[in-house]
C-alpha positions as CSV (number, residue, x, y, z in Angstrom):
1,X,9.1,31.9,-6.7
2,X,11.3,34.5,-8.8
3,X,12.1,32.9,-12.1
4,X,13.4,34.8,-15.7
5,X,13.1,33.7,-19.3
6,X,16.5,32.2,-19.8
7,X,17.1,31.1,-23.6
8,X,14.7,28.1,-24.2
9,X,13.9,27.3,-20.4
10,X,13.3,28.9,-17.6
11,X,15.4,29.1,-14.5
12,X,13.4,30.3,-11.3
13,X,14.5,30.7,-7.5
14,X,12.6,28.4,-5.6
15,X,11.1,30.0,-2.4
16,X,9.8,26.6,-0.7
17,X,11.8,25.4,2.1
18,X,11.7,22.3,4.1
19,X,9.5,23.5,7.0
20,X,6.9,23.5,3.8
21,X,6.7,19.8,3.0
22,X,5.9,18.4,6.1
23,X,6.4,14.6,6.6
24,X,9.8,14.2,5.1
25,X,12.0,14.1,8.3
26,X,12.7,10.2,7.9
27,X,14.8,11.3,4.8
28,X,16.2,15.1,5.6
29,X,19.7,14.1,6.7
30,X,19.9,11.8,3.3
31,X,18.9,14.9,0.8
32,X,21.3,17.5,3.4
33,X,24.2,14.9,2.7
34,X,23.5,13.7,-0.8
35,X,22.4,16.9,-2.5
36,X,23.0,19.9,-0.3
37,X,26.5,19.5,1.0
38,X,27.6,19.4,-2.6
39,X,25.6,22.1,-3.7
40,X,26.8,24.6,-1.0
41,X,30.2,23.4,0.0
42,X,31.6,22.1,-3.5
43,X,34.9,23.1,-2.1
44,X,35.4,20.2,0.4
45,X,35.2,18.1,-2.5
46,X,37.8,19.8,-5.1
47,X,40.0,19.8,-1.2
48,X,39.2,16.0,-0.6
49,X,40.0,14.9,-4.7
50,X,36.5,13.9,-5.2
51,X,33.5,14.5,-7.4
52,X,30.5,15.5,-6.1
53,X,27.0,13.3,-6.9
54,X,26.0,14.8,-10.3
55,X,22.6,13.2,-10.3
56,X,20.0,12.1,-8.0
57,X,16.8,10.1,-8.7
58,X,13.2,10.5,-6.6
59,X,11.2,7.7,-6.8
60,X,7.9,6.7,-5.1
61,X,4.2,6.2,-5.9
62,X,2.6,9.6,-7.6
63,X,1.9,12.6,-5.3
64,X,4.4,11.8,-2.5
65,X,5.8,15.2,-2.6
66,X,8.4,14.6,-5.4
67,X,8.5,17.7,-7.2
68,X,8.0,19.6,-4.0
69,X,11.0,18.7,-2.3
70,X,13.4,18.8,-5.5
71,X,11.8,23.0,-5.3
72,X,12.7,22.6,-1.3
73,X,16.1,21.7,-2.1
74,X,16.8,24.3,-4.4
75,X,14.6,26.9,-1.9
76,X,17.1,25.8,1.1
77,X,20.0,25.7,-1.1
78,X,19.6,29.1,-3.1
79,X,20.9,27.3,-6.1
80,X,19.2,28.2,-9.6
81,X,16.2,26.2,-10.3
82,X,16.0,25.0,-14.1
83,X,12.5,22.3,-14.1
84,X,11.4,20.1,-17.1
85,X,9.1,17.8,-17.6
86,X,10.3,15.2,-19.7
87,X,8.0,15.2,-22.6
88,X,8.7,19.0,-23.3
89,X,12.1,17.5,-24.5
90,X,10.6,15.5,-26.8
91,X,10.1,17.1,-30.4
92,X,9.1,15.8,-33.9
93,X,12.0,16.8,-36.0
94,X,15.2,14.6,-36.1
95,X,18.2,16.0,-34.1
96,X,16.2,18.7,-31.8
97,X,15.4,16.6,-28.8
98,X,19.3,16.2,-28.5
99,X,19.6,19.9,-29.0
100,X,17.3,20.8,-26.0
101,X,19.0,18.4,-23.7
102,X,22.9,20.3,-24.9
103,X,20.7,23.5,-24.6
104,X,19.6,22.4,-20.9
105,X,22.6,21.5,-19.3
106,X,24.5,24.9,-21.2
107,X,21.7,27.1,-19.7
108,X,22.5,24.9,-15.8
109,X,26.1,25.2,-16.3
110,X,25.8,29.2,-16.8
111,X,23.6,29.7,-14.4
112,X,25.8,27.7,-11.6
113,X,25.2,26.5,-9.3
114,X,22.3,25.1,-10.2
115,X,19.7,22.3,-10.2
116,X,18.1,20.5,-13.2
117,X,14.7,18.5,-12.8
118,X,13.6,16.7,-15.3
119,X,10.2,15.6,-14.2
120,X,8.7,11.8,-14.8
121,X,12.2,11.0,-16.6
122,X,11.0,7.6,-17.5
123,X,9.1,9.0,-20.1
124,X,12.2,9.8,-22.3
125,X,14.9,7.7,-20.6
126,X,13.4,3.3,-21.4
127,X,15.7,1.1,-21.5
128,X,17.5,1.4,-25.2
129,X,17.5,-3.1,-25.4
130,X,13.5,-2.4,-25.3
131,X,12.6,0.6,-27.2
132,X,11.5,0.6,-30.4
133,X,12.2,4.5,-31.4
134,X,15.2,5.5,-32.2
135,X,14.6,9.0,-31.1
136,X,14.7,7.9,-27.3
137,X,18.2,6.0,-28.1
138,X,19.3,9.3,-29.2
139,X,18.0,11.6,-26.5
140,X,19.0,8.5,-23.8
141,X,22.7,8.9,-25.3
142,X,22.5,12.9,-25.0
143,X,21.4,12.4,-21.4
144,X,24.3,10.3,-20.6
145,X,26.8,12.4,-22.5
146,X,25.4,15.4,-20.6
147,X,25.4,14.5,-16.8
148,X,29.2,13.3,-17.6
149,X,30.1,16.8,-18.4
150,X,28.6,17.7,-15.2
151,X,32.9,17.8,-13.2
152,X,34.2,20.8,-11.3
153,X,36.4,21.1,-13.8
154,X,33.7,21.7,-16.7
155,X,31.7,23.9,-14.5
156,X,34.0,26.0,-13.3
157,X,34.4,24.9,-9.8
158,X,30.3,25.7,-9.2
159,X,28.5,22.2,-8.7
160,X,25.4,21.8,-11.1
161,X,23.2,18.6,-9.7
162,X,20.8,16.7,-11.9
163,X,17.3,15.3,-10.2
164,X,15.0,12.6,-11.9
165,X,11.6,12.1,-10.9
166,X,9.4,8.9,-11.7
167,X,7.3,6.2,-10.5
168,X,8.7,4.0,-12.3
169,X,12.7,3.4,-11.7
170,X,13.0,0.1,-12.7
171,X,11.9,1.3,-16.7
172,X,14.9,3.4,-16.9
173,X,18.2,2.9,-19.1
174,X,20.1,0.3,-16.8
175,X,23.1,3.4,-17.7
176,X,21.6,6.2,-16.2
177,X,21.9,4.0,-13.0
178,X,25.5,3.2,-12.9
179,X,27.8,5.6,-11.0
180,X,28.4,8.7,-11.9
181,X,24.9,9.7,-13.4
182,X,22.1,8.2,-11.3
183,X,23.5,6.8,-8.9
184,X,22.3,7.8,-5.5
185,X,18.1,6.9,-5.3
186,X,15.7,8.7,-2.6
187,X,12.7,6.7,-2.3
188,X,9.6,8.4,-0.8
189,X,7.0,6.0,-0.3
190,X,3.6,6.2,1.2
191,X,3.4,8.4,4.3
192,X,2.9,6.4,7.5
193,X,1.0,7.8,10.3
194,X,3.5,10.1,12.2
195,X,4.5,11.6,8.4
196,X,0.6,12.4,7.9
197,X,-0.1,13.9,11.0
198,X,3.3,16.4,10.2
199,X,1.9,16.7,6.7
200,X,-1.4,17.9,7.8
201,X,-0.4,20.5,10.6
202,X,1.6,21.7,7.5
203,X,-1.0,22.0,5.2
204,X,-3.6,23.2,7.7
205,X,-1.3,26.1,9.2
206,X,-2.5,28.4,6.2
207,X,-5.9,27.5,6.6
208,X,-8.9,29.1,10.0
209,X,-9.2,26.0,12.1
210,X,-11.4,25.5,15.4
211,X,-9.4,24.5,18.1
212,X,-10.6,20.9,18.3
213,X,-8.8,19.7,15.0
214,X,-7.6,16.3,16.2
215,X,-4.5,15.7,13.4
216,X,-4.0,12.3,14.8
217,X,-6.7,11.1,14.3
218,X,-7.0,12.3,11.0
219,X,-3.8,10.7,10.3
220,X,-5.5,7.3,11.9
221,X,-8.3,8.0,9.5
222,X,-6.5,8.3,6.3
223,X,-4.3,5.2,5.5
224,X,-2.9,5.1,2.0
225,X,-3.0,8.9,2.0
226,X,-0.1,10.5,0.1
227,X,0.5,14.2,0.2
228,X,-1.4,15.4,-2.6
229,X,-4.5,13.4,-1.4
230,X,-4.2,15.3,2.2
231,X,-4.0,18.6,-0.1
232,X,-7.3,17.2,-1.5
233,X,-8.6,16.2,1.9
234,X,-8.2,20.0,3.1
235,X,-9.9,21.2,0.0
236,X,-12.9,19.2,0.7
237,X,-12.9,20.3,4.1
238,X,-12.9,23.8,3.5
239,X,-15.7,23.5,0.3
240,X,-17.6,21.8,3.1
241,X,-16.8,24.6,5.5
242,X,-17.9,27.3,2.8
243,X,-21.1,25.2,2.2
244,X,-21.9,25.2,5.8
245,X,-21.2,29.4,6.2
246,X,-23.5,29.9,3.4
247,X,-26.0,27.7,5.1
248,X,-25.1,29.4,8.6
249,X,-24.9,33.3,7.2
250,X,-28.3,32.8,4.5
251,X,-30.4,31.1,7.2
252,X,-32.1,28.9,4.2
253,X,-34.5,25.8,5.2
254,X,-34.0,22.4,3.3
255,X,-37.2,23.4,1.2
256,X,-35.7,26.2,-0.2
257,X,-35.2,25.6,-4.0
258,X,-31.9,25.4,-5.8
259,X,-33.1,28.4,-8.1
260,X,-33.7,30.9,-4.9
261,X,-30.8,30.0,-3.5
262,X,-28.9,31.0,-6.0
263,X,-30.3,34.1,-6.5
264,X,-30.3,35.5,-2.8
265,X,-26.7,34.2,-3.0
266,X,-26.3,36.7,-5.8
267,X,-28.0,39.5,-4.7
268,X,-26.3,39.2,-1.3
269,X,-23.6,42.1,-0.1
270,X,-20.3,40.8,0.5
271,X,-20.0,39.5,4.0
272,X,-18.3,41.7,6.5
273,X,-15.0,41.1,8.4
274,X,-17.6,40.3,11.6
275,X,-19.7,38.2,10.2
276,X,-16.5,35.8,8.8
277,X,-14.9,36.4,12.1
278,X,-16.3,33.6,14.0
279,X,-16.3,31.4,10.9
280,X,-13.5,28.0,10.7
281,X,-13.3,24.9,8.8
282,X,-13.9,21.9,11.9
283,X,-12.8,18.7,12.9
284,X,-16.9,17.6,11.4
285,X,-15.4,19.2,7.8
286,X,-12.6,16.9,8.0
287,X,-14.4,14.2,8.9
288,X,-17.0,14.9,6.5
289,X,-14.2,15.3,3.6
290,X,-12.2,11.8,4.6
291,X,-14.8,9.2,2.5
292,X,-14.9,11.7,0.0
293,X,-11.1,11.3,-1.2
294,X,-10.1,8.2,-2.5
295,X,-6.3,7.5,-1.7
296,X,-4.2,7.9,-4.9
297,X,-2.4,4.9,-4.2
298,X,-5.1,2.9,-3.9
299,X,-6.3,4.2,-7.8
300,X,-2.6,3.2,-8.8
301,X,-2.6,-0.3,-6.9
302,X,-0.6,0.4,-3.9
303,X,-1.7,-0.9,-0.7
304,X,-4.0,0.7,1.7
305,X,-5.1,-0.3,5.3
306,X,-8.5,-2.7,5.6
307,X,-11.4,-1.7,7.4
308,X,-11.6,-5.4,9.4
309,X,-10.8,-5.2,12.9
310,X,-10.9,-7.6,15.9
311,X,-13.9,-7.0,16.7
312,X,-15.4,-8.8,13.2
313,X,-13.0,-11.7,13.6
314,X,-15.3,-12.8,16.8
315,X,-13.1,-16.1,17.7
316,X,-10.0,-17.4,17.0
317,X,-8.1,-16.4,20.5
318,X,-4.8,-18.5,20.3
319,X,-4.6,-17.7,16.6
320,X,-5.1,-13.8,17.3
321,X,-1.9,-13.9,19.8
322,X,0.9,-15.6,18.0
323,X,0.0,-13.0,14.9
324,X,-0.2,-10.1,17.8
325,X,3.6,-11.5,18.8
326,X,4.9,-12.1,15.3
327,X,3.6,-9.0,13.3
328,X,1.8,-6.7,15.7
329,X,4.5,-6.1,18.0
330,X,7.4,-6.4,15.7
331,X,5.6,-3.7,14.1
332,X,4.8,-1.7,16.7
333,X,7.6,-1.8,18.9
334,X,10.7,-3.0,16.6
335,X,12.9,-1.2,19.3
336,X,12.1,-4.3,21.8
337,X,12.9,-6.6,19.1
338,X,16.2,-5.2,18.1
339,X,17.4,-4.6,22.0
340,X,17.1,-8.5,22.2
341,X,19.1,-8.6,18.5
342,X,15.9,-10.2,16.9
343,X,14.9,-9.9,13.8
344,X,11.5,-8.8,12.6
345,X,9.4,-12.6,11.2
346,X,9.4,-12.9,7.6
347,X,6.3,-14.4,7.4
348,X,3.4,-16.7,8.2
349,X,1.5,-19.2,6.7
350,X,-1.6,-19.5,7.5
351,X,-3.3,-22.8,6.8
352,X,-7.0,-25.2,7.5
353,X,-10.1,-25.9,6.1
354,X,-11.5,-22.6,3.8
355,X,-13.9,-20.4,5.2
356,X,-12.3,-20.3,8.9
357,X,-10.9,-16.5,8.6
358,X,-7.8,-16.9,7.5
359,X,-8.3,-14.0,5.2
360,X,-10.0,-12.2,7.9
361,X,-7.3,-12.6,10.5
362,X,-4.9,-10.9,8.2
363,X,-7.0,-8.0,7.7
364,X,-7.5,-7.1,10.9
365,X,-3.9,-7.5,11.9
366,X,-3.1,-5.1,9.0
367,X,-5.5,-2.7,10.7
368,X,-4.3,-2.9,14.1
369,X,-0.8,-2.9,13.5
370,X,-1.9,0.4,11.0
371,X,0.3,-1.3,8.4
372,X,-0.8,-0.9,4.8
373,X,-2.3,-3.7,2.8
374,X,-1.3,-5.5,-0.7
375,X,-3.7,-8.6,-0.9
376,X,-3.0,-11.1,-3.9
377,X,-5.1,-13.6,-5.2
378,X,-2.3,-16.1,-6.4
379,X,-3.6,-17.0,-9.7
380,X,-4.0,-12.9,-10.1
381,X,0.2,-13.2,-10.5
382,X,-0.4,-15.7,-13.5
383,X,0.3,-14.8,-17.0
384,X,0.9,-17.0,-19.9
385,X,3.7,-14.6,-21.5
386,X,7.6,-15.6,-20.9
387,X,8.7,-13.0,-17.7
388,X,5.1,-11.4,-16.6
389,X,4.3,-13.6,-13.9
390,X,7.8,-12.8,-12.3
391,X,7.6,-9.1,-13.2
392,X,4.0,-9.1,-11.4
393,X,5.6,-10.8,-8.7
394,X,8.3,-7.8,-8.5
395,X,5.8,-5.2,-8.6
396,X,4.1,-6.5,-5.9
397,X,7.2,-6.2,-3.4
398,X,8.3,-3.0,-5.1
399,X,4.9,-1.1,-4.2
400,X,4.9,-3.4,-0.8
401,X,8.3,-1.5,-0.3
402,X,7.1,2.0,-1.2
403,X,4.3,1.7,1.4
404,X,6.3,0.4,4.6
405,X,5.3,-0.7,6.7
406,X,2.8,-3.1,5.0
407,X,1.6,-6.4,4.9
408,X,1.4,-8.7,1.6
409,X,-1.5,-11.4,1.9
410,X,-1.2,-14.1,-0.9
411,X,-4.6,-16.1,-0.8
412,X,-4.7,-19.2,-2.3
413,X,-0.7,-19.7,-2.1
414,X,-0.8,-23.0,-3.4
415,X,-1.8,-21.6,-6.9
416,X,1.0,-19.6,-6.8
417,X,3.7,-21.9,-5.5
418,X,3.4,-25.3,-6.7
419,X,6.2,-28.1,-5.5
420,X,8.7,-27.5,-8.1
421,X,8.6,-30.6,-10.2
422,X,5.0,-31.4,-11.1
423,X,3.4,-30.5,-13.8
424,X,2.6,-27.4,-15.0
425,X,1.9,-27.9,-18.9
426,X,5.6,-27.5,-19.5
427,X,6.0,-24.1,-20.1
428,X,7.5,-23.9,-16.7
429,X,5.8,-20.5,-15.6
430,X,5.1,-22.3,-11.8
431,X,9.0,-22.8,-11.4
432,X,9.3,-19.2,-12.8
433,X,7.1,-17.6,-10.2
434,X,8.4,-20.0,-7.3
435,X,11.8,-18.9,-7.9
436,X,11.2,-15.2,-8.1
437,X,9.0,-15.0,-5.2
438,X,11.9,-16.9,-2.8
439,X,14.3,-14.5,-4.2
440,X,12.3,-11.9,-2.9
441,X,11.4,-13.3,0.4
442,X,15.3,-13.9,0.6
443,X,15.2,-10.1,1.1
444,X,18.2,-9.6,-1.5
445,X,16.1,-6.2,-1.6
446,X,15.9,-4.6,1.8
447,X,12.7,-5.3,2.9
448,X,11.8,-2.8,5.1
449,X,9.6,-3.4,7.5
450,X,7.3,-5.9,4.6
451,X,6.0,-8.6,6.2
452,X,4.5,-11.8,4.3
453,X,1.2,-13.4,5.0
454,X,0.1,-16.3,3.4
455,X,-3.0,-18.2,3.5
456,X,-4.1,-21.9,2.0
457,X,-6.3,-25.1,2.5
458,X,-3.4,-26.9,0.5
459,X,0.0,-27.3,2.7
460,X,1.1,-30.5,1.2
461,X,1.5,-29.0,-2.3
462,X,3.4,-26.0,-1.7
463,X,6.7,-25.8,-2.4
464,X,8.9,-26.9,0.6
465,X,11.6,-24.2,-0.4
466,X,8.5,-21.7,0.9
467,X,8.3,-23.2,4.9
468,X,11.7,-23.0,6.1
469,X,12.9,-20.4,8.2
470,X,13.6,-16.9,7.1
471,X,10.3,-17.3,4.3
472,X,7.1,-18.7,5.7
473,X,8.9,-19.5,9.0
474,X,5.4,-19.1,11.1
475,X,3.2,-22.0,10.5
476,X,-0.6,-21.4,12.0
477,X,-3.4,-23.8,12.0
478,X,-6.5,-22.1,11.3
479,X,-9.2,-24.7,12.9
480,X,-13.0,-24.6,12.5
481,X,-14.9,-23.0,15.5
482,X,-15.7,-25.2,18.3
483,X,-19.1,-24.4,20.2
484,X,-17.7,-21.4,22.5
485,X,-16.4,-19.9,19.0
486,X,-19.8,-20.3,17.3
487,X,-20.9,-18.1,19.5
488,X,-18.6,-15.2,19.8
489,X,-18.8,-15.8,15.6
490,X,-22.8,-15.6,16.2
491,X,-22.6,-12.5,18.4
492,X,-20.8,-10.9,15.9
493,X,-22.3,-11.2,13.3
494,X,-25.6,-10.2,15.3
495,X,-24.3,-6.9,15.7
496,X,-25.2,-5.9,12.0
497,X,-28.6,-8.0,12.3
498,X,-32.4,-6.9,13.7
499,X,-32.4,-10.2,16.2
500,X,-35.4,-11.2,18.4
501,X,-34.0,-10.3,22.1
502,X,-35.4,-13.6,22.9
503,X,-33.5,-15.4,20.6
504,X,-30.5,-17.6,22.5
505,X,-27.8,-17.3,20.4
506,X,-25.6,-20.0,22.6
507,X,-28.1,-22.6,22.0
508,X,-27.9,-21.7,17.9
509,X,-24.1,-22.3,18.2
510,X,-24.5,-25.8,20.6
511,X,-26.6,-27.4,18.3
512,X,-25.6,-30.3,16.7
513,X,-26.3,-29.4,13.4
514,X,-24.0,-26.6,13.5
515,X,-21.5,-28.8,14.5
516,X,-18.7,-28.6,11.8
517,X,-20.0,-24.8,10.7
518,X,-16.8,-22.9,9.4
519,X,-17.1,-19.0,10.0
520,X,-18.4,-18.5,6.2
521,X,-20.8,-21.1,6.6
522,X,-22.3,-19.3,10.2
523,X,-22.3,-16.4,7.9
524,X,-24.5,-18.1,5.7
525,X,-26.9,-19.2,8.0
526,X,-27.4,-15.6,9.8
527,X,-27.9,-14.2,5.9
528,X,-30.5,-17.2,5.1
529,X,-32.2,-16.4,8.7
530,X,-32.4,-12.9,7.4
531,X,-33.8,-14.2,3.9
532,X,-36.8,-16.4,6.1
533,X,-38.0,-12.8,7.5
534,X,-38.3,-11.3,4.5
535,X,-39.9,-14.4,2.9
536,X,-42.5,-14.5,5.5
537,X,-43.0,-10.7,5.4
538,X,-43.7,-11.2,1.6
539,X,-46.4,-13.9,2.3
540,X,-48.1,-12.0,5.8
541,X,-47.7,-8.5,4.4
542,X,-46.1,-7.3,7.7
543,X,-43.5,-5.3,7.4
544,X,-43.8,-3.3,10.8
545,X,-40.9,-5.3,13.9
546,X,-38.8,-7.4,11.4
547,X,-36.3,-9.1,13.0
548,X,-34.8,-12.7,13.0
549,X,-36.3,-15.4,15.5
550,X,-35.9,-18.8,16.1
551,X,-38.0,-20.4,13.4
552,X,-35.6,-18.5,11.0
553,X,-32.9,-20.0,11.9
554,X,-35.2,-23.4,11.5
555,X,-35.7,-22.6,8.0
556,X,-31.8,-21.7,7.3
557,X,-31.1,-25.0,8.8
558,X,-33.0,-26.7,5.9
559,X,-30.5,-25.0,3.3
560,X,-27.3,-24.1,4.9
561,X,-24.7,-27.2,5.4
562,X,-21.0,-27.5,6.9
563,X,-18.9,-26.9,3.7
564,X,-16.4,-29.1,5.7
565,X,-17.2,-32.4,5.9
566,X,-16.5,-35.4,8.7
567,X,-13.3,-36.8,6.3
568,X,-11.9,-33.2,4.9
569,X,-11.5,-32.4,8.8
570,X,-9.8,-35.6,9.4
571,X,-7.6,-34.8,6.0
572,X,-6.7,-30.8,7.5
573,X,-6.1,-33.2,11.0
574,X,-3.4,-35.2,9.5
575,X,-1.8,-32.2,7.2
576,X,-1.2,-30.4,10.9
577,X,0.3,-33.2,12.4
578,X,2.6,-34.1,8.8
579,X,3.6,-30.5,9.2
580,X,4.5,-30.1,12.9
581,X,6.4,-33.7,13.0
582,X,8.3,-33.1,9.1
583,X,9.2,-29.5,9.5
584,X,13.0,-30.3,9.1
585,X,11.9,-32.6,5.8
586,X,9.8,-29.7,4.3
587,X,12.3,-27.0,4.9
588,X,15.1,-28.9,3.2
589,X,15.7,-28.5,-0.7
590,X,14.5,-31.8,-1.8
591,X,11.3,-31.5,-3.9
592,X,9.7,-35.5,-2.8
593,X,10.2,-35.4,1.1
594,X,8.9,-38.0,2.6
595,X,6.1,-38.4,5.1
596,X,7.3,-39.3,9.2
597,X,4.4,-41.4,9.5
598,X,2.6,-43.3,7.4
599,X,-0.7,-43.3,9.1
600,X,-0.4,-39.2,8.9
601,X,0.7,-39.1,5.8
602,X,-2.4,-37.4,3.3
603,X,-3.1,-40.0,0.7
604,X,-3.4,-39.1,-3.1
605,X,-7.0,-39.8,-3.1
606,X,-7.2,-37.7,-0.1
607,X,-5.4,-34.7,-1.6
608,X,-7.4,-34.9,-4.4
609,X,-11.0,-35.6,-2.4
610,X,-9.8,-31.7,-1.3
């Protein structure tokens, strides 16, 4: 990158193209139309009577490549390069942050065209109704002054463009927004799978590889990734690699001490061209290096992608395929849905007695469908200051919206969306939340490709608002396991277990006294079976063949009961049957509707037996 001293900043010649992100083809034909048009061809603009964008603001989650495309753009667009980070504007003596920002855009406009970046621009740019300092009032003010100077006319014909990058767009001046300034938005969100694979052939091109450096796999392996954690992921690999060629070129035995090691390492010649010849970073390295980075965006709250798949659900059949044909394949195939004009599910409510899976089941769909991941406890959302429920609620979608495609489970909905009307100690925080959160499943904000998953053991007292169609418009029972489940539950869960070879599994799951067993509660049982071994190990002294037999399972059956009892079933009964026959009554706006059927109907002692 060439780059000269130029009064108080410095403006530089970007030498980073495109080809050098990797990853960012989704968005290419928006930055060539929004930023380099302009920038190369300003003369179709003065010809049409138009102004060209004068600012442009990159958001997304930290380490999506923000920077490194704004140094792309001016790379591919051989404009001058002038980059700030927002705080270096920022000075302690009263007029001089204003100076820098006139001193900024003078040193842009002379150097035209050109681009100006002003790094994590939130920093200096809150909104002026919230901040407290007067300073960023001022240097807000100067900002907006500034980027209206920005005309043809002012510059001489020679376009100078304005880029913003943050995290955080919905902290800026509402101002810088408005047309004219900020007002085209680039969002780069989380990389999906195709976008990490690019990323990585990208990154990796510099670098000796093996031939067997599967990238799409790698890309399977590393949901939540962003760019600067695959930069990290091919630093570990190759600090593996280097660990391995010293092992490899030293010949040193695990007993070796640390102490002659190091020596022998420093005493050593340099290694010859031959000997590095045959040495590569390998698909093992990367491997090797994948547990070892943990996503950014999982460090800043964004989603990720669970490690639950089908295989640990272990029942639930009809369940499994009405979620594989309303999320899985609208995810995985949208083009089928959108040749039959169908629009991708908005989302599903999951629902029955607790401990069935229902948490479960939206894991593993989130893995399959290799959608990321936001899962929210509802009472998590709750906060007993005036707007930060709602804003939680916000941020929620907002980081849901940077990761597309991705899921959003909210457990224990019914804490979070209480019928509008009852109680909730009067500060009305419930009708706050309820309100923000159907705004938001309205889709007023394009949702792209966020789908909603919801999951409770309360039906009846969610808000009705929530059920009708284009919200929660997927209602599924979640029922306990009946025998044939038990099993496939057992089996599973036998898989991470020592077991007796002897032991019959099937007759575990047909006896009556597992009869009303939710999934947790066969859960329990297996980990109390396993807490019998270890118990009779501790009396017997044995500790050689451990495993669980049948008289284990005898002695969990003395501590482990159905968490579901006889009338809570027939209470989830009669809440499936209220909901299948009063759909049309609990999608309408009324906040009392009434029950079809009096016998269905769940009683107030009921409800609160639950």
């Amino acid at each position: 990158m060439a780059a000269v001293a130029n009064d108080n900043f410095i403006v530089s010649r970007p030498t980073t193209r495109y080809s050098d992100v990797g990853g960012i083809q989704a968005i290419l034909k928006e930055v060539q139309e929004l930023i380099e048009y302009p920038l190369t061809h300003p003369e179709i603009y003065t010809h049409l009577g138009v102004e060209p964008p004068r600012g442009i603001l990159l958001h997304g989650p930290p380490g999506t490549g923000k920077t490194m495309l704004a140094n792309a753009i001016a790379g591919e667009s051989g404009a001058c390069f002038l980059k700030v980070s927002a705080p270096e504007i920022v000075s302690g003596m009263s007029g001089e942050s204003e100076q820098k920002v006139r001193d900024l855009f003078d040193q842009a406009i002379a150097n035209a065209p050109s681009i100006i970046f002003i790094d994590e621009i939130d920093a200096i740019t809150p909104k002026r109704e919230t901040s407290s300092r007067g300073m960023e009032k001022r240097i807000v003010a100067q900002l907006l002054t500034s980027t209206d100077t920005l005309s043809l006319a002012n510059t001489g014909g020679k376009p100078v463009l304005v880029i913003g990058a943050t995290n955080r767009p919905n902290d800026l001046d509402q101002a810088l927004r408005r047309a004219g300034r900020f007002d085209r938005e680039i969002c780069l969100g989380i990389p999906d799978a195709d976008a990490r694979e690019k990323i990585l052939s990208v990154l990796a091109s510099k670098m000796r590889l093996s031939g067997d450096i599967d990238f799409k796999d790698l890309a399977r392996r590393t949901p939540g990734y962003v760019g600067a954690d695959l930069v990290s992921l091919t630093k570990e690999a190759a600090v593996l690699a280097v660990n391995r060629v010293f092992s490899t070129l030293l010949h040193k035995e695990t007993t070796t001490t640390t102490t002659s090691i190091n020596d022998e390492i420093r005493s050593v010649a340099p290694f010859t061209p031959e000997e590095l010849e045959p040495l590569s970073v390998n698909m093992d390295d990367f491997l090797q290096a994948v547990p070892k980075v943990q996503p950014s965006s999982k460090r800043e709250g964004f989603a990720t992608i669970p490690d639950v798949t089908w295989n640990d659900v272990g029942a639930l059949v009809e369940v499994r395929a009405e979620l594989v044909l309303s999320i899985l394949h609208p995810l995985q195939h949208p083009e089928r849905f959108e040749a039959l004009g169908l629009k991708m599910p908005a989302g599903v409510l999951l629902y029955g007695p607790p401990g069935c899976g229902k948490t479960m089941l939206a894991k593993a769909i989130a893995n399959e469908s290799g959608a990321n991941f936001i899962s929210v406890k509802g009472p998590e959302l709750l906060d007993k200051y005036v707007g930060e429920s709602e804003r939680a609620v916000r941020q929620v979608f907002e980081r849901a919206r940077a990761s597309s495609p991705c899921i959003v489970f909210f457990d224990e909905l019914d804490a979070l969306c209480p019928r509008r009307g009852m109680s909730d100690g009067g500060n009305g925080v419930s009708e706050r939340v309820v309100n923000q959160l159907l705004t938001e499943m309205d889709g007023l904000d394009a949702r792209k490709n966020v789908v909603v998953i919801a999951a409770t053991n309360r039906p009846d007292i969610i808000d009705p608002a929530m059920l009708r169609p284009g919200r929660l418009d997927k209602l599924l029972y979640v029922p306990l396991p009946h025998a044939a489940e038990r099993f496939q539950i057992l089996s599973t869960l036998s898989e991470k277990c020592k077991m007796d070879p002897a032991l019959d599994l099937e007759a575990i799951a047909r006896d009556p006294r597992c009869d009303s067993f939710s999934g947790a509660d066969l859960s329990a049982l297996v980990r109390e079976a396993g807490v019998a071994v270890l118990r009779e190990a501790d009396q017997t002294h044995i500790e050689i063949g451990l495993c669980i037999q049948k008289k284990h399972f005898e002695s969990a059956f003395q501590t482990v009961f159905p968490s579901v009892s006889r009338a809570d079933q027939k209470i989830f009964e009669k809440m499936k049957k209220n909901l299948r026959k009063s759909r049309a009554t609990l999608t309408s706006t009324e906040t009392a509707p009434a029950p079809i059927d009096d016998d269905q109907s769940v009683t107030a002692n009921e409800a609160a037996a639950l």
